[in-house]
Residue, then its C-alpha position, 0 to 999 in steps of 0.5 A: x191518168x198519171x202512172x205514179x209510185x206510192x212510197x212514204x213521206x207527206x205533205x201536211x194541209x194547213x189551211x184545212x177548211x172543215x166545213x167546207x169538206x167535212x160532209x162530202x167525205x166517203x163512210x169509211x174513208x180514213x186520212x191518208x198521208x201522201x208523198x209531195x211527188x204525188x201531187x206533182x206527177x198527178x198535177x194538183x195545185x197545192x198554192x191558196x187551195x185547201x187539201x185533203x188526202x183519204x184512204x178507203x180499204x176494198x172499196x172501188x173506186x168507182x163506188x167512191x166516184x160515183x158517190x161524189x158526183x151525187x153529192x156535188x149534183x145535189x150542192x148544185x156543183x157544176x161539173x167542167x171536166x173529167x178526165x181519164x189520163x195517161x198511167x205509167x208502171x203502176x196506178x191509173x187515176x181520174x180527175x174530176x173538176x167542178x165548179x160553184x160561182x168562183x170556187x172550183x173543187x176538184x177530185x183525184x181519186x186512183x186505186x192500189x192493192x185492195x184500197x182506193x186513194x183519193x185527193x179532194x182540192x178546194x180553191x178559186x177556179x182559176x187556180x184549179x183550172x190553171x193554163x198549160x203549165x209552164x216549167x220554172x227558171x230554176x231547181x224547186x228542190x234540192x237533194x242528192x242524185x244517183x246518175x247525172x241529170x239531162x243537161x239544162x234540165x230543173x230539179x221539180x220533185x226529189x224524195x229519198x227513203x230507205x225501206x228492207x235494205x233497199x235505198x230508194x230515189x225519186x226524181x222529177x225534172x222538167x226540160x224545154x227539149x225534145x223528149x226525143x232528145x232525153x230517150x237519145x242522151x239517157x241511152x247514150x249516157x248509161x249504155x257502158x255501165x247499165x243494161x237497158x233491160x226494157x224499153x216501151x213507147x206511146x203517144x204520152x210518154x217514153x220508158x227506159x228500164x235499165x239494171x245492173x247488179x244491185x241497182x236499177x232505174x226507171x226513167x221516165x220521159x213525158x212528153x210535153x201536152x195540153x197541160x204541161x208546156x215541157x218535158x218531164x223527167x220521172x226517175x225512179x232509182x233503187x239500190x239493193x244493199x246486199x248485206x253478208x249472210x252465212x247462207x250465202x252458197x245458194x247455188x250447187x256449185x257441181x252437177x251432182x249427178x257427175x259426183x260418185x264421193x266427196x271427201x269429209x272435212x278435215x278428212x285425210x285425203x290428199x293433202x295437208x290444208x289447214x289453219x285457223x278456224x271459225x274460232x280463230x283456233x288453229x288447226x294441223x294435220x287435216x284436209x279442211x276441204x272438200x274433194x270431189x271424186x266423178x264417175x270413172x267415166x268421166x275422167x280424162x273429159x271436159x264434161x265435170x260442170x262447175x257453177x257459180x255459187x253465188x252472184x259475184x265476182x272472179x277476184x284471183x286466177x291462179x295456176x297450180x304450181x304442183x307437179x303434173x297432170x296439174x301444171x296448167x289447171x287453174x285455182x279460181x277465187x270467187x267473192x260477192x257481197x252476200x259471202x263477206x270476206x270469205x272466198x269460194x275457191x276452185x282448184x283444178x278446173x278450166x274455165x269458159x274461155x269468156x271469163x277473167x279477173x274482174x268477171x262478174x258471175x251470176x248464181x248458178x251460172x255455168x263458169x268452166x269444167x274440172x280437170x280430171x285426168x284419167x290418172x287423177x281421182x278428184x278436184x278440190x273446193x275450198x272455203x276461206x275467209x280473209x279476215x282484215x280489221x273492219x276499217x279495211x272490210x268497209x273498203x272491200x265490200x265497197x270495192x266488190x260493189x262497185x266493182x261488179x256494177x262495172x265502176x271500176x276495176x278490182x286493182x284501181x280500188x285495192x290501190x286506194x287502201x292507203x288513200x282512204x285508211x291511211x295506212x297499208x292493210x295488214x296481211x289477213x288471216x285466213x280462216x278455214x270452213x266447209x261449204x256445207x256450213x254456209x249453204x242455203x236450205x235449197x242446196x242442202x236439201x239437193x245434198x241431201x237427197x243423195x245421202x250427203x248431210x253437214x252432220x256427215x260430212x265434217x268430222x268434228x275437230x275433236x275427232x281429228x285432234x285425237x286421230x291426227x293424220x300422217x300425210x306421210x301416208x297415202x291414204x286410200x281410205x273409205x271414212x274418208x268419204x261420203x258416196x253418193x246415193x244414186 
C-alpha cells in the first residue's frame, strides 16, 4: 500500500473501452476524477492501457474487493497477485492483479472518509505486470517549486492547487542515491529556517515533518524495492495565506486577575494621546488608550504578566523618553499578518530577556512583566494603525511574512521600498483605536465575566467632543475607569 494525498485535478481516460468494463462496475459506484500524482504514488501504468476511476460513498471496500474477485472468477479471470503495500500519512490501498490469456486487468482500490476510491487498468500484461521500475534520464514535468530539490534529483510528478486561503504543493521526484542520503541533505538543507516538528522511519520509507510560521512540509523519501530501482521523493508543501482581519487580538493580552481598573477610551486619565480615527477624522483632548491599574499589591514587583496578543513579530523597542520612575521602561510594538497595519503596543513593560527586534512571539505567549513602581498607578496599551497607500502595504505584509519564517531581517526588506516601488514611502498616518474593538469573541467574553464590555469601555467621540478634557488638570477621576469584577 501507497500512503498518498487526495486533493483535485484529473487525468481524463481516452481510450475508454465500455465494453470491456461496463458490467464489472459495482452498484452504486460513481466516476471519480483523480489527481495524475495519484497513479504515480500507487504505481499504475497509464501507457496503451484503458482506465477508470469509481467513487462508491459508505461502502467498505472490502465489500467492493471482494465483489470483484467473484465477478473476475466466474469470466475465468486468473488471479497473479495481490498485494497489501506500504501506506504513508493517510491512505492504505490494495492492488489486485489478474490475468485472461494476454490481457491482464488490474484493481487498485483504497478507502477515505466514509468513501472507497477505486481504479480498474485494463491493457496487455506485459504492461501491467512491468519489471522494476527504472527512473528517467530527465524531468516528466515541469512546474514551480517551493524549496530547493536533492541535487541530480528528476522531476516525475508536480501538481499545485489553492483551496481555503491555503496554497498547496505537490512534488515527486526520483533519484539513484541512497535514501539515506536524501534524509541527510533535507535535514541539513532546512535546518536554519524550519522546525523538524516530526520524524519517523520503517523498512519502506523515511519522514520528515518540518514548519514554520505559515508554512509547513512533509517530505517523503521511499526507499528503493522490488518495484521501483530508485528513491522516490514525495513532497507535500502547504503555505497558510494569513489574510487581516478585525479580530485579530485573540489572546488576552494581561492576566486579569492582577487588573483592579482599566481606563475607558478616550478617557482623561494620564495624558493627551490622540489623533485621527477610523474615520480619518481627527481628534484632541483625550486619552485614546487604555491604562491598566493592578492591585496594590503588586506595584513595585515584576509579577503584572504581559502576552502576546497574537502570533507576530516585535518590530519597534523603544525606551521611554518621560521623566522617572519611567527612564528605563520600554515601549514594545508588536505587528503580524493577521492585524494588517495596525500595531499592538506596550508601554511601560520589561521584557524577557530572550526577546528583541525581530523576535517572533506566538498567541498567548508569556513575552515580559509591566513596571509598576510603587509611586506609579498603571501601564499603558495602545493601538494604532499605520496607514500607507496600498503599493507600499503589499510590501509590508510581504516584509512581516517573510520576516517571521526567518528569511530575512525586518531592516534588509524595509530598505528595498525603493527597489520595489520606486519611490520612498510616504510618512503614514496614524490612526488611533481601542483594543476592545478588535478582539475575538473569546477574549471579550473573559472582559466580560469581569464587568468589562466594548459598550463601557469607549466613550463615544460625541461625548468627549462635548466634555473635552483639560490635561492641565490632574484627574483622579472614577468615570474615568471600569473596575473589575472579582
Amino acid at each position: 500500500m501507497v500512503k498518498i494525498i487526495l486533493i483535485g485535478g484529473c487525468i481524463t481516460d481516452t481510450n475508454k473501452s465500455t465494453n470491456q468494463l461496463a458490467t464489472f462496475v459495482y452498484p452504486g459506484s460513481e466516476t471519480s476524477s483523480l489527481s495524475s500524482l495519484h497513479y504515480l504514488a500507487m504505481n499504475i501504468p497509464l501507457e496503451n492501457v484503458t482506465v477508470e476511476s469509481y467513487k462508491v460513498a459508505g461502502e467498505d471496500m472490502h465489500v467492493i474487493l471482494n465483489w470483484y474477485k467473484t465477478q473476475m472468477s466466474a469470466r475465468n479471470w486468473e488471479l497473479q497477485n495481490e498485494s497489501l503495500e506500504i501506506s504513508t500519512d493517510s491512505i492504505t490501498f490494495t492492488r489486485v492483479l489478474y490475468k485472461k490469456e494476454n490481457t491482464g486487468r488490474g484493481i487498485w482500490i483504497w478507502q477515505q472518509s466514509n468513501a472507497t476510491y477505486y481504479v480498474i487498468v485494463t491493457g496487455p500484461w506485459a504492461d501491467l505486470h512491468r519489471e522494476k521500475q527504472q527512473l528517467p534520464d530527465s524531468d516528466q514535468v515541469q512546474g514551480e517549486e517551493p524549496l530547493s530539490r536533492f541535487p541530480n534529483s528528476v522531476l516525475l510528478g508536480y501538481e499545485s492547487t489553492s483551496r481555503n486561503n491555503t496554497q498547496i504543493v505537490l512534488l515527486i521526484y526520483g533519484t539513484n542515491n541512497e535514501s539515506s542520503d536524501v534524509v541527510d541533505w533535507y535535514k541539513e538543507q532546512l535546518q536554519n529556517s524550519w522546525t523538524l516538528s516530526n520524524e519517523s522511519d520503517s523498512a519502506t520509507r523515511h519522514i520528515l515533518f518540518f514548519t514554520r510560521y505559515g508554512e509547513n512540509i512533509s517530505i517523503q523519501i521511499v526507499k528503493s524495492s522490488e518495484k521501483k530501482a530508485y528513491t522516490q521523493i514525495e513532497i507535500y508543501y502547504a503555505h497558510h495565506i494569513i489574510e487581516p482581519t478585525e479580530k485579530f487580538i485573540i489572546k488576552n493580552p494581561v492576566n486579569l486577575s492582577q487588573v483592579e481598573m482599566i481606563s475607558k477610551f478616550r478617557s482623561c486619565a494620564g495624558h493627551d494621546f490622540s489623533g485621527l480615527n477610523t474615520d480619518y477624522v481627527n481628534e484632541s483632548n483625550r486619552s485614546m488608550k487604555h491604562y491598566f491599574a493592578p492591585f496594590e499589591s503588586l506595584k513595585g514587583t515584576t509579577k503584572i504578566q504581559i502576552f502576546a496578543p497574537f502570533d507576530g513579530i516585535i518590530t519597534e523597542i523603544d525606551e521611554d523618553k518621560g521623566k522617572p520612575p519611567y527612564q528605563k521602561d520600554l515601549h514594545v510594538y508588536i505587528r503580524g499578518p493577521s492585524a494588517g497595519e495596525w500595531v499592538f503596543i506596550f508601554m511601560h513593560v520589561s521584557l524577557n530577556p530572550d526577546l528583541k527586534v525581530g523576535s517572533t512571539v506566538k498567541a498567548g505567549e508569556l513575552i515580559g512583566y509591566a513596571n509598576v513602581p510603587m509611586e506609579h498607578q498603571d501601564f499603558d496599551i495602545a493601538l494604532k494603525k499605520f496607514d500607507l497607500p496600498e503599493k507600499f502595504e503589499k510590501i509590508e505584509m510581504e516584509v512581516l511574512e517573510r520576516a517571521m519564517r526567518g528569511e530575512c531581517s525586518l531592516e534588509e526588506l524595509y530598505s528595498e521600498y525603493e527597489d520595489i516601488v520606486g519611490e520612498e514611502p510616504p510618512i503614514p498616518l496614524e490612526i488611533y483605536d481601542s483594543i476592545f474593538n478588535h478582539m475575538s469573541d473569546e477574549v471579550l467574553a473573559e472582559y466580560a465575566e469581569k464587568g468589562v464590555t466594548p459598550e463601557n469601555i469607549i466613550i463615544c467621540k460625541e461625548y468627549r467632543d462635548a466634555h473635552p478634557c483639560d490635561f492641565n488638570i490632574n484627574y483622579n477621576r472614577e468615570e474615568d475607569w471600569v473596575r473589575l469584577q472579582h
